[in-house]
GUSEMI-137304 format. One line per 4 residues: number of its first residue (from 1); for each residue x, y, z of N, C-alpha, C. Coordinates in steps of 0.1 Angstrom, whole numbers, always signed. Layout:
N
NUM	X Y Z X Y Z X Y Z  ... .
! end
This chain:
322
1	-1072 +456 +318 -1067 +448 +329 -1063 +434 +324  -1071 +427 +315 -1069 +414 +310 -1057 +415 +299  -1048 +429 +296 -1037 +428 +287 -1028 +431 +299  -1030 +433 +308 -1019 +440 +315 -1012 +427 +323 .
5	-1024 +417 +325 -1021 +407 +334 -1017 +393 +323  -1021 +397 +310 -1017 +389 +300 -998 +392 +298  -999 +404 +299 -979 +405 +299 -974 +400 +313  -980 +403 +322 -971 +400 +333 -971 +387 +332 .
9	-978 +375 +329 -978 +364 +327 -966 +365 +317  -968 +366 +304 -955 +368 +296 -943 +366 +299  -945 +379 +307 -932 +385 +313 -921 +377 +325  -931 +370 +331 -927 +363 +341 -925 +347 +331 .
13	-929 +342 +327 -922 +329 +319 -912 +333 +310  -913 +346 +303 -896 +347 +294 -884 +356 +306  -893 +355 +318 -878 +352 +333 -874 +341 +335  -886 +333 +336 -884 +323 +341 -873 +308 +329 .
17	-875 +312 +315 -867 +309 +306 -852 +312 +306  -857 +322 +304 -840 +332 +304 -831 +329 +318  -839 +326 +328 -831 +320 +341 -820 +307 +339  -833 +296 +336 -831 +289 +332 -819 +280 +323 .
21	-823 +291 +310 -812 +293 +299 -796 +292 +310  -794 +306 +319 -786 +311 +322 -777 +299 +332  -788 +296 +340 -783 +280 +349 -775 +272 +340  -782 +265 +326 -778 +257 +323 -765 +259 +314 .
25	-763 +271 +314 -746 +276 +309 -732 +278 +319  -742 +269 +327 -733 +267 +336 -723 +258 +336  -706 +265 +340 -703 +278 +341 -698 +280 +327  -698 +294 +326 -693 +302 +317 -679 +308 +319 .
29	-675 +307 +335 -659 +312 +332 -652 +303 +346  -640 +306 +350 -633 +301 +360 -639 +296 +370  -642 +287 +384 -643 +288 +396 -636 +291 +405  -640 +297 +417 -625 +298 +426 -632 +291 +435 .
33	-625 +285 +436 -627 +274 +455 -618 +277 +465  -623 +285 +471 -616 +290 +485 -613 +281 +495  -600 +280 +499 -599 +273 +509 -593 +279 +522  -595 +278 +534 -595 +291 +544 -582 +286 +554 .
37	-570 +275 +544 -561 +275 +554 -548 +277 +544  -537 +280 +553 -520 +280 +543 -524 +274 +533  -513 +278 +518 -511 +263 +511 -506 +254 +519  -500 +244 +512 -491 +234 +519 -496 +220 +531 .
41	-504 +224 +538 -512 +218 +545 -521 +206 +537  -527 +197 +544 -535 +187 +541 -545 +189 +533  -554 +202 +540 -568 +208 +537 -559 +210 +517  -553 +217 +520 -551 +224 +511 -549 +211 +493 .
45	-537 +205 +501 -535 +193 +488 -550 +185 +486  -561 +184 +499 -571 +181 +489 -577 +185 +479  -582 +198 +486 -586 +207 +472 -579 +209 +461  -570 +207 +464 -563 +211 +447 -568 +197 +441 .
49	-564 +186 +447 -566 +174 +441 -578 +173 +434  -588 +176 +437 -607 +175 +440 -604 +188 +428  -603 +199 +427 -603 +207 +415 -598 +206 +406  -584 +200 +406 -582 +197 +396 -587 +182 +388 .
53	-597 +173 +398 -603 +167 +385 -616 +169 +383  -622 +178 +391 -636 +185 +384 -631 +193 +374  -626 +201 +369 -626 +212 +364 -624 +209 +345  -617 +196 +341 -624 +187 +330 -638 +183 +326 .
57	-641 +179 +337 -652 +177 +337 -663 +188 +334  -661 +200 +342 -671 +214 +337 -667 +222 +330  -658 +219 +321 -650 +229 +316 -646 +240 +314  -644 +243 +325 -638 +250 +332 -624 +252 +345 .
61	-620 +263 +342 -607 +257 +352 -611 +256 +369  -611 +252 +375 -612 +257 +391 -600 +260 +398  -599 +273 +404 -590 +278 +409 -587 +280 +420  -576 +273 +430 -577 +274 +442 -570 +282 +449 .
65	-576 +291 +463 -574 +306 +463 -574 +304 +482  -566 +308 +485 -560 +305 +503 -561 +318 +504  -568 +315 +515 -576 +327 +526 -574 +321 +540  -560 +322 +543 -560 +315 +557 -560 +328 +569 .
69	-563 +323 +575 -563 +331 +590 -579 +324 +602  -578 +328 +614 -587 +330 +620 -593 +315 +621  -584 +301 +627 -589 +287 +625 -600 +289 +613  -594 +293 +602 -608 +292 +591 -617 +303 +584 .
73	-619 +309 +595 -632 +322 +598 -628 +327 +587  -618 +334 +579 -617 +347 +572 -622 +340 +560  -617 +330 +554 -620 +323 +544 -637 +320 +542  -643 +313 +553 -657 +312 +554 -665 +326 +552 .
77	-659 +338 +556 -664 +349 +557 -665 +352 +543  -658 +354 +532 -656 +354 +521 -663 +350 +513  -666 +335 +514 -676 +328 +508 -690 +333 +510  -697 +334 +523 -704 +335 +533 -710 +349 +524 .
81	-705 +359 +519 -710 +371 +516 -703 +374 +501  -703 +359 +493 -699 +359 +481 -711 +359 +471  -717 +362 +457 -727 +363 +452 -734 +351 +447  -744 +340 +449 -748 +327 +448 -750 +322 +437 .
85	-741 +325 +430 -741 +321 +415 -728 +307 +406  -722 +304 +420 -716 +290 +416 -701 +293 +414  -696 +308 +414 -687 +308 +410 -674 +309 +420  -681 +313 +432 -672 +311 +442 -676 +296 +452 .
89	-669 +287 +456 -671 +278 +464 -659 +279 +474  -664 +271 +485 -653 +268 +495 -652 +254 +501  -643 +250 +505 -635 +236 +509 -635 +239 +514  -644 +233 +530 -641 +236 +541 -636 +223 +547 .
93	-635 +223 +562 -631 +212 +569 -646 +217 +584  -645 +205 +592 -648 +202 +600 -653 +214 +611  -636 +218 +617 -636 +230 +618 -641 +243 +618  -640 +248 +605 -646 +261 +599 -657 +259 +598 .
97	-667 +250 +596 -679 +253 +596 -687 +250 +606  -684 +238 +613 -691 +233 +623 -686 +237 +645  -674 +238 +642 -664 +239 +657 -667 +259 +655  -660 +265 +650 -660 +281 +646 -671 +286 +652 .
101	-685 +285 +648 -698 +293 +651 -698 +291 +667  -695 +278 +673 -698 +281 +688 -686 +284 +698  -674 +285 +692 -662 +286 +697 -659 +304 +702  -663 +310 +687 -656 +325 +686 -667 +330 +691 .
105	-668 +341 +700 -676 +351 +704 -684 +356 +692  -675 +364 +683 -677 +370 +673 -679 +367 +662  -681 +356 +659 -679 +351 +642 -695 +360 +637  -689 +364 +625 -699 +370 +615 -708 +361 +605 .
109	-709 +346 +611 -713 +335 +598 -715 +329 +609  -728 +319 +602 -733 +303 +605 -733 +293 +597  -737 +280 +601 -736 +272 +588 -749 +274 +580  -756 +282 +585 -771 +289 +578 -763 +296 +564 .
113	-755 +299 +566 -744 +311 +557 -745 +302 +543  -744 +291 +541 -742 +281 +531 -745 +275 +524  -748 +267 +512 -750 +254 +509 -747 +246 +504  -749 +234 +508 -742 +222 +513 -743 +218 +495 .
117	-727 +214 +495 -731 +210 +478 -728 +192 +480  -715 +187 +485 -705 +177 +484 -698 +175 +489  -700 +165 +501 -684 +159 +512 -676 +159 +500  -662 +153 +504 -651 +152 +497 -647 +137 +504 .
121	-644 +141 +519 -639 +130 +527 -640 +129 +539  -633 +120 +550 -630 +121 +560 -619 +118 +567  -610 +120 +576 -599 +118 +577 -600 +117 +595  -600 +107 +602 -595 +101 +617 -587 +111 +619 .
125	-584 +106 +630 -572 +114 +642 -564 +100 +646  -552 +96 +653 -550 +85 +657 -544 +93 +672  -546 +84 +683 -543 +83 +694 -527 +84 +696  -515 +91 +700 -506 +80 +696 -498 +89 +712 .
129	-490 +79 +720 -481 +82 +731 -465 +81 +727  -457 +89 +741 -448 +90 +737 -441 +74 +738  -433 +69 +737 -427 +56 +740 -427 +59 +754  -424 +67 +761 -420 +64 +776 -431 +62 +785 .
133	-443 +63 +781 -457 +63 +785 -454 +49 +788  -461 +45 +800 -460 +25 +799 -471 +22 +800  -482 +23 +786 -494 +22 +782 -491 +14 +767  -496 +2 +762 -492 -3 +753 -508 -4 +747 .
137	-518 +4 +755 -534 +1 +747 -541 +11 +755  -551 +15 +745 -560 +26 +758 -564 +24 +766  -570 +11 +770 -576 +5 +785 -563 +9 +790  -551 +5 +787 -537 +7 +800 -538 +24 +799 .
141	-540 +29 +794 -535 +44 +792 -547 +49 +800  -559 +45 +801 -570 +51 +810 -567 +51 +826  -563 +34 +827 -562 +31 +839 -549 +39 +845  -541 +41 +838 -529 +55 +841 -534 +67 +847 .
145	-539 +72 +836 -547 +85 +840 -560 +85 +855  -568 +76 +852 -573 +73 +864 -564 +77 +880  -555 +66 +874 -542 +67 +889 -541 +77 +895  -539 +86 +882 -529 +95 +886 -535 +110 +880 .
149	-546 +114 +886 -553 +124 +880 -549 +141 +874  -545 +144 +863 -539 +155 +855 -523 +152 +852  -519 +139 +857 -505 +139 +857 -501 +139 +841  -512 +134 +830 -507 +129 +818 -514 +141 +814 .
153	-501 +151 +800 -502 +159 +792 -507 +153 +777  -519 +161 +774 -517 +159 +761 -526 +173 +752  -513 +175 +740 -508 +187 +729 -521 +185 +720  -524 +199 +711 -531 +202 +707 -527 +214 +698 .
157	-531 +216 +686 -528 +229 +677 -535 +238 +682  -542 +239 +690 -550 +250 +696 -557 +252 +710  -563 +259 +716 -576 +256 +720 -591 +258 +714  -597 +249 +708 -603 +248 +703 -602 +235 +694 .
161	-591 +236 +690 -587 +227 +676 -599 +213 +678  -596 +206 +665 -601 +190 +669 -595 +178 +676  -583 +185 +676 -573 +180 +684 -575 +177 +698  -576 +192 +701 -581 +196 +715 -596 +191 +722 .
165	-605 +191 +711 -622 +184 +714 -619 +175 +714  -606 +168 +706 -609 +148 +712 -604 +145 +722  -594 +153 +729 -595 +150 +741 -597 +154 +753  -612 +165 +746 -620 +165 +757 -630 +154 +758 .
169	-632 +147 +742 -647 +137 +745 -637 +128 +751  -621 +122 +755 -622 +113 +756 -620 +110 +769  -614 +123 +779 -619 +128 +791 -632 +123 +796  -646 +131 +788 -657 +130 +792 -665 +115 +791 .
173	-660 +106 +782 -662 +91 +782 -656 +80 +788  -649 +89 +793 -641 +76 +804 -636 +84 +816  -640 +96 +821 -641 +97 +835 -626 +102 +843  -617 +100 +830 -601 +103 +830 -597 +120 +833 .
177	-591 +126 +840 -586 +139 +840 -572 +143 +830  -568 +147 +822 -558 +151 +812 -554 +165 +815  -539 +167 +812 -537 +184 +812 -538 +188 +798  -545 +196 +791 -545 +204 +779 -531 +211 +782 .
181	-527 +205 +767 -514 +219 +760 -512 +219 +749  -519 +231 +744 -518 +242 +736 -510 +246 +726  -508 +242 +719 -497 +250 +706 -498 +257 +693  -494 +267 +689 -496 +273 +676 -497 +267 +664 .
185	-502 +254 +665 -504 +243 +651 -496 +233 +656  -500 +219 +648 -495 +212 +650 -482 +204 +654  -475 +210 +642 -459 +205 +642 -452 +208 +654  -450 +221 +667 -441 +221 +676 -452 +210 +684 .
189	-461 +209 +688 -465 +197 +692 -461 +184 +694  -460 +179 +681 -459 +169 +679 -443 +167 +678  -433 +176 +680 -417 +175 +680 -417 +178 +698  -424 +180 +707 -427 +182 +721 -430 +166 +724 .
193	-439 +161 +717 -441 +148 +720 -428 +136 +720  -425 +138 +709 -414 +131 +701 -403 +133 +715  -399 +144 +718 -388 +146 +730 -397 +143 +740  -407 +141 +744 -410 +136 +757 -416 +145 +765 .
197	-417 +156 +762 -422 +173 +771 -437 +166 +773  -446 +166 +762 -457 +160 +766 -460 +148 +766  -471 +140 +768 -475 +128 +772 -482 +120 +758  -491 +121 +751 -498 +123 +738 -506 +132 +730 .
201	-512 +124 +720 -516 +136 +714 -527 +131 +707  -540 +135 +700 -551 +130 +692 -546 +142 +681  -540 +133 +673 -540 +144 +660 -536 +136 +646  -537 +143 +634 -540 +134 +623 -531 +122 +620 .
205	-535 +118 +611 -527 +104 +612 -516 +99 +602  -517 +117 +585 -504 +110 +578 -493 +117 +589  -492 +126 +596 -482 +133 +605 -476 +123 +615  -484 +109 +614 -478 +99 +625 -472 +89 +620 .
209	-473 +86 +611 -471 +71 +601 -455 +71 +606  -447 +81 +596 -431 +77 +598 -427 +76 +611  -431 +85 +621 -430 +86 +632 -427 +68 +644  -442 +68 +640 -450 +55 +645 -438 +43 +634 .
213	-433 +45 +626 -424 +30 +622 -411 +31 +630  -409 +46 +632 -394 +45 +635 -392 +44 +647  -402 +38 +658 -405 +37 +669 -403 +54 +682  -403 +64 +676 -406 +76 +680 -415 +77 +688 .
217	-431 +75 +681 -445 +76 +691 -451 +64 +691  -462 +58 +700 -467 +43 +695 -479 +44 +697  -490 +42 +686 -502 +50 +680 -511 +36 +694  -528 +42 +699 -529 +29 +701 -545 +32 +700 .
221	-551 +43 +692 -562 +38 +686 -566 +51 +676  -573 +42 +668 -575 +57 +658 -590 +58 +659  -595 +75 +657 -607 +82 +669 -616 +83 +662  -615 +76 +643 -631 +75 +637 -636 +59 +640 .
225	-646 +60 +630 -653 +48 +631 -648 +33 +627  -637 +36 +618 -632 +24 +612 -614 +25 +614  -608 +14 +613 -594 +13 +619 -586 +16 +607  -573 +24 +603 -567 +27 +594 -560 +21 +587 .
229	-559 +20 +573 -548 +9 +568 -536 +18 +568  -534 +30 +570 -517 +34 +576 -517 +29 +588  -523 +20 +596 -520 +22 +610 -523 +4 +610  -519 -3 +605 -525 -21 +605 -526 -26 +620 .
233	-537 -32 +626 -532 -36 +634 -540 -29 +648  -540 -14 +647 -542 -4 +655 -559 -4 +653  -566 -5 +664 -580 -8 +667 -588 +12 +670  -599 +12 +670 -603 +27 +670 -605 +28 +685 .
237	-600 +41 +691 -605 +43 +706 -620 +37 +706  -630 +34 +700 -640 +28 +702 -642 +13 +705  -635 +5 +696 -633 -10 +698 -625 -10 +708  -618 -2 +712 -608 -8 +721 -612 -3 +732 .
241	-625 -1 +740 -629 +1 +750 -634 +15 +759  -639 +22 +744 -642 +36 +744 -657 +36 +740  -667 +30 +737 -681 +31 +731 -683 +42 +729  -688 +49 +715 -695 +60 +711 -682 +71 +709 .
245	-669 +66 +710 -658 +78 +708 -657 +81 +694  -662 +91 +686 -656 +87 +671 -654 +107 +668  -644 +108 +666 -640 +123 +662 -634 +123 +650  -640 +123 +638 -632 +126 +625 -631 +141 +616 .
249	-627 +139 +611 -623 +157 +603 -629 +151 +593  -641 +160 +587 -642 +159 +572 -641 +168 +561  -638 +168 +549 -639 +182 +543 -652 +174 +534  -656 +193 +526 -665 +195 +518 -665 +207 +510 .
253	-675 +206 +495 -675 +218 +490 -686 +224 +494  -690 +235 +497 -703 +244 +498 -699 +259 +493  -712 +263 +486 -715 +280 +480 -718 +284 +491  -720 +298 +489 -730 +308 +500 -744 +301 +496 .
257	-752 +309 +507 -765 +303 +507 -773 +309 +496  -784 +304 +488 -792 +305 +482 -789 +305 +468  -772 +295 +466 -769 +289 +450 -786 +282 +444  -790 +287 +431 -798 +278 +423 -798 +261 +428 .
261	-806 +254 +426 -803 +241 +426 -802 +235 +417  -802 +239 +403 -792 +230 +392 -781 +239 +392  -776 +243 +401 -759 +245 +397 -756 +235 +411  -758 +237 +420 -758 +230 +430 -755 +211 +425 .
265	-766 +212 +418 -767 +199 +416 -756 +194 +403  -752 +205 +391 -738 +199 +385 -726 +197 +393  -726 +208 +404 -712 +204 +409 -714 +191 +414  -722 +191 +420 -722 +180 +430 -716 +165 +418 .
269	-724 +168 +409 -726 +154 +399 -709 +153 +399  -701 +164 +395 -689 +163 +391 -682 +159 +404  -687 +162 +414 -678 +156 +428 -676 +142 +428  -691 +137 +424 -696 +125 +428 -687 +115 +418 .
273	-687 +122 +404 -677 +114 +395 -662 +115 +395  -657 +127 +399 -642 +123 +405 -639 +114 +419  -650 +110 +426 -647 +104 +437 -648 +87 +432  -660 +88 +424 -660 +73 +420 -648 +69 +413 .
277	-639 +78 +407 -628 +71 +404 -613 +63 +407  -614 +49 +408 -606 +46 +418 -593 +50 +421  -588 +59 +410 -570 +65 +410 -572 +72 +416  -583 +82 +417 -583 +98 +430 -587 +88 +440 .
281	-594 +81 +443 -598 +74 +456 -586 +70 +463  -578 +62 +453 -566 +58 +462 -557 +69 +462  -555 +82 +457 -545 +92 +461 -553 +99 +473  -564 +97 +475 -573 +105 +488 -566 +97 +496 .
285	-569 +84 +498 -562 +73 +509 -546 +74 +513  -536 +78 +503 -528 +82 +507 -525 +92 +514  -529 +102 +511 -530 +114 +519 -541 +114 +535  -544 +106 +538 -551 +96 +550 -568 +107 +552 .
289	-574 +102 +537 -586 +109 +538 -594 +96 +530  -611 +92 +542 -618 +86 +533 -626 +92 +521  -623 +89 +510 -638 +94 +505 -649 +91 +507  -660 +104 +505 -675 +106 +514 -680 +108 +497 .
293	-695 +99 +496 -701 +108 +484 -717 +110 +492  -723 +117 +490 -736 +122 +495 -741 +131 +482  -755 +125 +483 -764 +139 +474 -764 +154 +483  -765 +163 +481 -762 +176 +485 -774 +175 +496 .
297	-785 +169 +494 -795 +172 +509 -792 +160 +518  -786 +152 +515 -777 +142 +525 -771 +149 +535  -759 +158 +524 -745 +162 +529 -749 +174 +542  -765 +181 +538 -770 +191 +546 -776 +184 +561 .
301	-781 +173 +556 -783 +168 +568 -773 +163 +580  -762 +159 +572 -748 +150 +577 -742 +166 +588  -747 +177 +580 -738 +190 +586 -745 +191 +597  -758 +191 +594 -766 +193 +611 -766 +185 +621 .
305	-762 +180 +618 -760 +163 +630 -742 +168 +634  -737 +171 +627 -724 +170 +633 -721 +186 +638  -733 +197 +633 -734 +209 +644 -738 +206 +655  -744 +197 +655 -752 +199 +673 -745 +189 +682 .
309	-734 +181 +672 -724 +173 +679 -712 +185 +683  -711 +189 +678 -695 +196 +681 -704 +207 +693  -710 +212 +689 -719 +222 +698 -718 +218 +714  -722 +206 +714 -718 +201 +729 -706 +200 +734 .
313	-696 +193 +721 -682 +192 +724 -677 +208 +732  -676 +219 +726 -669 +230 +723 -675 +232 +739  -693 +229 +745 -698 +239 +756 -689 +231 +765  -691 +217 +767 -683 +207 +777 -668 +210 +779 .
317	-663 +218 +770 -649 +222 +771 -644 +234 +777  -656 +239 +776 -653 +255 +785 -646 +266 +773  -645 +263 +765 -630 +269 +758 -642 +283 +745  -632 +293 +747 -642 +305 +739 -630 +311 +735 .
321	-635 +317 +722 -621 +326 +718 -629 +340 +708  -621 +351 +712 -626 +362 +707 -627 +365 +691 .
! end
């Protein structure tokens, strides 16, 4: 009995080596970082951006792999039931991980599905009306809507979108009635606005910049916490007489659930050091994303707090999709 329990002892520390060993050859081949929307898109230019300067770093290439459909879902699904060994990751957004679980009837994933490796960023929404609106600030643009109850339209990539949640919180914080409308993504939206069909819109903010110089739309508050340097001048629906309004998109990397935590913890290291560098910092800022750095049980906590925020948004909205 005392040789038998002398090997399993053995046996279990040259696992627990060999494990070990195996982690810290990490990685040994490609990564793919899934991202669950078109190329071409915002989501998308981050991640490339973010993999292509980790992937010096771990030497290794990281490869980025679109899985769009289903606001997100197919992509998360993918990951979600991918093997926890570091080699698949996903770039999510705000969206896909947090909005998705209470929205779809059906989704096959939670953010239980996951782990939380590395924000990347965060990126506002800005407020912005058509010129013909005769609202020059959101106090005027409330007191409008007040007036004149459902008379003001405002566009959305979806039902569901974050588009569409900020202006339900902004509904629910000021007491204002709005008509929701709906569109297959952004862009016919925002060319509906532009001609005047709808009223405004809460949606991202490099999509408004040219717009907003050439006097087309006229932005009048942006919906995170801090006011934008594409937007000078322009105060956050919060300062400007909204308390507690703050709706931002953020992305992040996360594995499926139960990655090791020293792989966990190299990527993360490598996130942390492409973000401290000020050239990707300022091409993040161009592309109208803050960089976020968090330790990975930060980033898990930051996720839970912003599930049980959207969780309300999504019920207060009424809005469900199959």
């Amino acid at each position: 009995m005392f040789i038998f329990k002398t090997f399993l002892r053995l046996f279990a520390s040259l696992a627990l080596v060999v494990g070990t060993a195996a982690h810290a050859a990490y990685p040994e081949k490609p990564i793919t970082l899934i991202v669950p929307f078109p190329s071409g898109g915002g989501t998308d230019a981050t991640a490339r951006l973010i993999a292509g300067a980790i992937s010096p770093i771990l030497g290794v290439n990281t490869v980025v792999e679109n899985r769009a459909g289903a606001a997100g879902s197919i992509g998360a699904q993918a990951v979600a039931n991918a093997k926890p060994d570091g080699y698949t990751l996903f770039f999510t957004t705000t969206g896909a991980l947090v909005i998705n679980p209470h929205l779809y009837k059906n989704l096959r994933y939670s953010t239980d599905d996951f782990t939380p490796i590395a924000p990347v960023g965060e990126s506002a929404n800005v407020l912005v009306v058509n010129p013909d609106v005769p609202a020059k600030s959101v106090q005027e643009l409330i007191a409008l809507a007040k007036a004149s109850p459902g008379k003001y339209t405002y566009g959305s990539s979806g039902v569901g979108s974050s588009s569409h949640l900020a202006g339900v919180m902004l509904e629910s914080l000021t007491g204002i009635q709005l008509t929701h409308v709906p569109y297959k993504g952004s862009a016919p939206a925002v060319t509906d606005l532009i001609g005047g069909r709808i009223d405004m819109m809460i949606d991202n903010i490099p999509s408004h910049v040219e717009f907003a110089k050439a006097g087309k739309v006229r932005p009048l508050g942006v919906s995170g916490t801090k006011a934008s340097p594409l937007f000078p001048g322009v105060p956050t629906i919060a300062q400007a007489g909204v308390p507690g309004y703050d709706v931002s998109i953020w992305y992040g990397i996360l594995g499926p659930a139960g990655m090791p935590d020293d792989i966990v913890q190299k990527i993360a290291a490598a996130v942390r050091q492409v973000l401290e560098n000020p050239d990707l910092r300022a091409k993040l800022v161009e592309i109208g994303s803050d960089p976020m750095i968090m330790a990975p049980k930060e980033f898990a906590a930051f996720i839970g707090q912003e599930n049980e925020k959207w969780a309300g948004i999504v019920k207060q909205s009424g809005a469900t999709l199959d």
